[in-house]
C-alpha beads as a LAMMPS data file, in Angstrom:
LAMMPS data file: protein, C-alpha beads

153 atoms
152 bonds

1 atom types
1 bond types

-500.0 500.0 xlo xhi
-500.0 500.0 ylo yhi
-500.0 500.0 zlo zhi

Masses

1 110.0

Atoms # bond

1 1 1 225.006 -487.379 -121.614
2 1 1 221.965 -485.876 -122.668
3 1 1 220.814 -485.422 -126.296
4 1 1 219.955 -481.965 -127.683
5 1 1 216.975 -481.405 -129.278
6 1 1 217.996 -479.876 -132.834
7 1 1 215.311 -477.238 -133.579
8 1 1 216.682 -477.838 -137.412
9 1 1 215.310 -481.408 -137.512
10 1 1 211.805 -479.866 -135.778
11 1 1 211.287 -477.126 -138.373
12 1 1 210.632 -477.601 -141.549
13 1 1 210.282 -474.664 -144.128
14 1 1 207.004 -475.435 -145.342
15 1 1 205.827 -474.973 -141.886
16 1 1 206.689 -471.475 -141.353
17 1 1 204.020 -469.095 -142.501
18 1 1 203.088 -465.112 -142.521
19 1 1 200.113 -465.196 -140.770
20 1 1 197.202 -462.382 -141.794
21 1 1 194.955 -462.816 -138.618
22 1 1 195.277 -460.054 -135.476
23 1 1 193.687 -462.075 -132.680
24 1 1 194.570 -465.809 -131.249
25 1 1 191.926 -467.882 -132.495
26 1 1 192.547 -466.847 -135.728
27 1 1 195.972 -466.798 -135.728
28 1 1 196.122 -470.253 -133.873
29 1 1 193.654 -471.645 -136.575
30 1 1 196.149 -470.684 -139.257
31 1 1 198.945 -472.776 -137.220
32 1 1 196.596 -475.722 -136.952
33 1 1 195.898 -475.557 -140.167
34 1 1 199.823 -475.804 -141.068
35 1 1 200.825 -477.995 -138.723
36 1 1 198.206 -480.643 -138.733
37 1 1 199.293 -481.581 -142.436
38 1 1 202.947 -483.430 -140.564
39 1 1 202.734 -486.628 -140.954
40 1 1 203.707 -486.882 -137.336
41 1 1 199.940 -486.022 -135.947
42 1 1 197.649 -488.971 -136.528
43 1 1 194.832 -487.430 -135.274
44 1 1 194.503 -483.879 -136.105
45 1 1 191.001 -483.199 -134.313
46 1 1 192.911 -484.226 -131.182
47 1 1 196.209 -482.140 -131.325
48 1 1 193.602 -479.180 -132.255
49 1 1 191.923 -479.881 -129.152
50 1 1 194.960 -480.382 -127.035
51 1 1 195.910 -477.076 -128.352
52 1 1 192.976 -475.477 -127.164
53 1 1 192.492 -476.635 -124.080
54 1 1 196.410 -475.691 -122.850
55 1 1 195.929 -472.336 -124.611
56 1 1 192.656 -472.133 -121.928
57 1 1 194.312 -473.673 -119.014
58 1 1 197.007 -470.604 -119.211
59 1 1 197.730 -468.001 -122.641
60 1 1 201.081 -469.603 -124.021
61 1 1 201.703 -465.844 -124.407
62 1 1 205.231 -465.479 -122.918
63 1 1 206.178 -462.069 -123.659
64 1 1 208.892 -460.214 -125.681
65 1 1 206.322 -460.572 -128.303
66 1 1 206.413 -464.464 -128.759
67 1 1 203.927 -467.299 -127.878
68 1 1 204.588 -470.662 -127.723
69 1 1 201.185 -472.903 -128.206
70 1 1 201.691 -476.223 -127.467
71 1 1 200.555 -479.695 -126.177
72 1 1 201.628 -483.170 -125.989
73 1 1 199.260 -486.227 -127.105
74 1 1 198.940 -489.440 -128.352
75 1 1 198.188 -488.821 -131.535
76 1 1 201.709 -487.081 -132.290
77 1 1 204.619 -489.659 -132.941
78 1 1 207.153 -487.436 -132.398
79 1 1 208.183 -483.683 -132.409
80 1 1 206.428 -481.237 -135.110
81 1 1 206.545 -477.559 -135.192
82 1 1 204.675 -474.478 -137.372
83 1 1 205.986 -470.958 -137.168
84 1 1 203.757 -467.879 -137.606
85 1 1 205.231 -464.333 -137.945
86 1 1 203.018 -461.215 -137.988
87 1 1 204.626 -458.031 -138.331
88 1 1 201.363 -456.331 -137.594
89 1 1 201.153 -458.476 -134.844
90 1 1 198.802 -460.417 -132.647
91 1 1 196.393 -459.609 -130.096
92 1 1 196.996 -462.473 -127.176
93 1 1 197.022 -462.339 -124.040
94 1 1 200.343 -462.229 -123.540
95 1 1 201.705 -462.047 -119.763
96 1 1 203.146 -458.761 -120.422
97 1 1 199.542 -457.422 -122.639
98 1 1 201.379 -456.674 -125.450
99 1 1 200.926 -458.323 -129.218
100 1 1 202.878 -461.446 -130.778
101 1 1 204.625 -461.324 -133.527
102 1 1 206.163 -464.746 -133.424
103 1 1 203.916 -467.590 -132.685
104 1 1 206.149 -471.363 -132.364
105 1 1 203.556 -473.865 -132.547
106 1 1 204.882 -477.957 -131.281
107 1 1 203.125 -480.793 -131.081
108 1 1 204.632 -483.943 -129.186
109 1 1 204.555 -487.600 -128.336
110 1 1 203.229 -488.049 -124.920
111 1 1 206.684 -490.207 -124.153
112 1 1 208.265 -486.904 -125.018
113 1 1 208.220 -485.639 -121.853
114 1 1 211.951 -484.931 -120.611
115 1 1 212.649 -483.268 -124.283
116 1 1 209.734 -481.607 -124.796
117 1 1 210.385 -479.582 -121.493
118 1 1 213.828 -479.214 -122.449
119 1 1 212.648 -478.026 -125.993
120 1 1 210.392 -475.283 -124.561
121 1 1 212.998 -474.071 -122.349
122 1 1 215.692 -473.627 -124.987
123 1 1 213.101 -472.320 -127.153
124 1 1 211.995 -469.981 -125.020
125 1 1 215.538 -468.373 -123.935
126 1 1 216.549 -468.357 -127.408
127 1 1 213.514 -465.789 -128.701
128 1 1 214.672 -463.348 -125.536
129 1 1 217.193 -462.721 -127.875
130 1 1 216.228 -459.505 -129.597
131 1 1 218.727 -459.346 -132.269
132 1 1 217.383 -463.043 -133.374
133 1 1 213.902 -461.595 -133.358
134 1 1 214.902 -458.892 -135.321
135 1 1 216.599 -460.932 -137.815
136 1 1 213.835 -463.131 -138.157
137 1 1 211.054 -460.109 -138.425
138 1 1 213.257 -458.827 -141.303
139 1 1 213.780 -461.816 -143.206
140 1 1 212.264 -462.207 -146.738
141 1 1 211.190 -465.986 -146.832
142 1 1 210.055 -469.222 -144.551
143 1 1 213.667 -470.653 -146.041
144 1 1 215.479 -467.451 -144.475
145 1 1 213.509 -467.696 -140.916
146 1 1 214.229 -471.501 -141.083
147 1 1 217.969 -470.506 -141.919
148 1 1 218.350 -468.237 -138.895
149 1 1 216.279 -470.202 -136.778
150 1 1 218.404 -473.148 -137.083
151 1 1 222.006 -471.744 -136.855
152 1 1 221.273 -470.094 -133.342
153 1 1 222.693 -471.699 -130.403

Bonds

1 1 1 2
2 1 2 3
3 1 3 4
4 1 4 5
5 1 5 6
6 1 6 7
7 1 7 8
8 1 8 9
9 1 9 10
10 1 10 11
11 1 11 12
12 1 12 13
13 1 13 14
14 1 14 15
15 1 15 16
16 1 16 17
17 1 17 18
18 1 18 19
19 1 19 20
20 1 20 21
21 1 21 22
22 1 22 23
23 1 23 24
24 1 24 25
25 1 25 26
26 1 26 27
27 1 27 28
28 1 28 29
29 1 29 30
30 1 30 31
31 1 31 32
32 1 32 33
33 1 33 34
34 1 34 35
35 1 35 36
36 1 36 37
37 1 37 38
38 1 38 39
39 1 39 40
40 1 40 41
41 1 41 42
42 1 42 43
43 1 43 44
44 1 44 45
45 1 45 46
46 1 46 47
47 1 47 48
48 1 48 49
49 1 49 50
50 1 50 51
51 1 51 52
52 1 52 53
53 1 53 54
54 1 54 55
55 1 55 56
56 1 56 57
57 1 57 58
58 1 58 59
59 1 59 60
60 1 60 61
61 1 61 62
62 1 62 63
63 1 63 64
64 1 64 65
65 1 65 66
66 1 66 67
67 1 67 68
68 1 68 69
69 1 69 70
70 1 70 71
71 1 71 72
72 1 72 73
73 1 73 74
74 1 74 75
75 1 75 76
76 1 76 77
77 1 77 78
78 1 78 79
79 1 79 80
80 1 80 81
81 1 81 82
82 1 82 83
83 1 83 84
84 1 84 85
85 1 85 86
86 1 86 87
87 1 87 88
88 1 88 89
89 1 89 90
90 1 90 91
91 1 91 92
92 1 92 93
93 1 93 94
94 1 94 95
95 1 95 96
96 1 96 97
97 1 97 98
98 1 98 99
99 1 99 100
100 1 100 101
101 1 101 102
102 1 102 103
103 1 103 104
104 1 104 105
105 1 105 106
106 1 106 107
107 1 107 108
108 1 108 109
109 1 109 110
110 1 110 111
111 1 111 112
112 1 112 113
113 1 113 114
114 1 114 115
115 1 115 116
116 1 116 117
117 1 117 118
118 1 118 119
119 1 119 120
120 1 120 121
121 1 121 122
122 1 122 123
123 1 123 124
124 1 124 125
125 1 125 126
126 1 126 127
127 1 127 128
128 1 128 129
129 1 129 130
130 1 130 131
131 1 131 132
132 1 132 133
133 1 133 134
134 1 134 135
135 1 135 136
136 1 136 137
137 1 137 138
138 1 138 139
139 1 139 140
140 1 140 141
141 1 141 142
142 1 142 143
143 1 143 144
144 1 144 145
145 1 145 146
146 1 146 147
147 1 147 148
148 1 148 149
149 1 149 150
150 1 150 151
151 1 151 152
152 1 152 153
């Protein structure tokens, strides 16, 4: 039977932060800079890179006003994840041109593979949800977002 990826054990409320830029450098700098202090990325010049270059290859901007940067190297023993929220929101590219207000940021081991996919995908249909975006655009603290975050199925 396959094992579920718990977005609880990803997430960590440190991790989640209100982010003040309004375009996707920026915005993806302030991830990097969140995310790269995990103990999970041994190499932080590398994930930043990795980021960059899938964020080129295609905009991670998926629509319904969430992106989803990510990559998966060497230098990442095993899952990490930042969260940005904007409520101005972000200009990025976003397959359907409009701006971001939730940016999930994961890193991943290279062995990942088969979970990271499966990750993404659950991540993904989850923040379609618009009464989960909702909550989490109107909640008060990283601990709250984390809370509603992880209780979703």
């Amino acid at each position: 039977m396959d094992k579920i990826i718990q977005i609880s054990k990803i997430m960590r409320p440190e991790f989640i932060i209100e982010l003040n830029s309004t375009d996707k450098t920026s915005a993806l700098e302030e991830l990097l800079e969140v995310i790269t202090k995990s103990d999970k990325i041994t190499n932080d010049k590398k994930f930043r890179k990795a980021i960059k270059a899938r964020e080129k290859l295609m905009s991670t901007g998926i629509g319904y006003g969430v992106a989803v940067p990510h990559a998966r190297d060497k230098s990442i023993l095993d899952f990490v994840m930042a969260v940005g929220r904007s409520k101005a929101g972000v200009r990025y590219e976003s397959i359907d041109d409009k701006p971001v207000q939730l940016i999930f940021m994961i890193g991943a081991s290279e062995a990942q593979d088969t979970d990271y996919i499966k990750l993404l995908s659950r991540l993904v249909l989850r923040l379609k949800n618009d009464d989960l975006k909702d909550k989490i655009m109107k909640a008060d603290s990283p601990e709250e977002i984390y809370e509603i975050i992880k209780d979703t199925r």
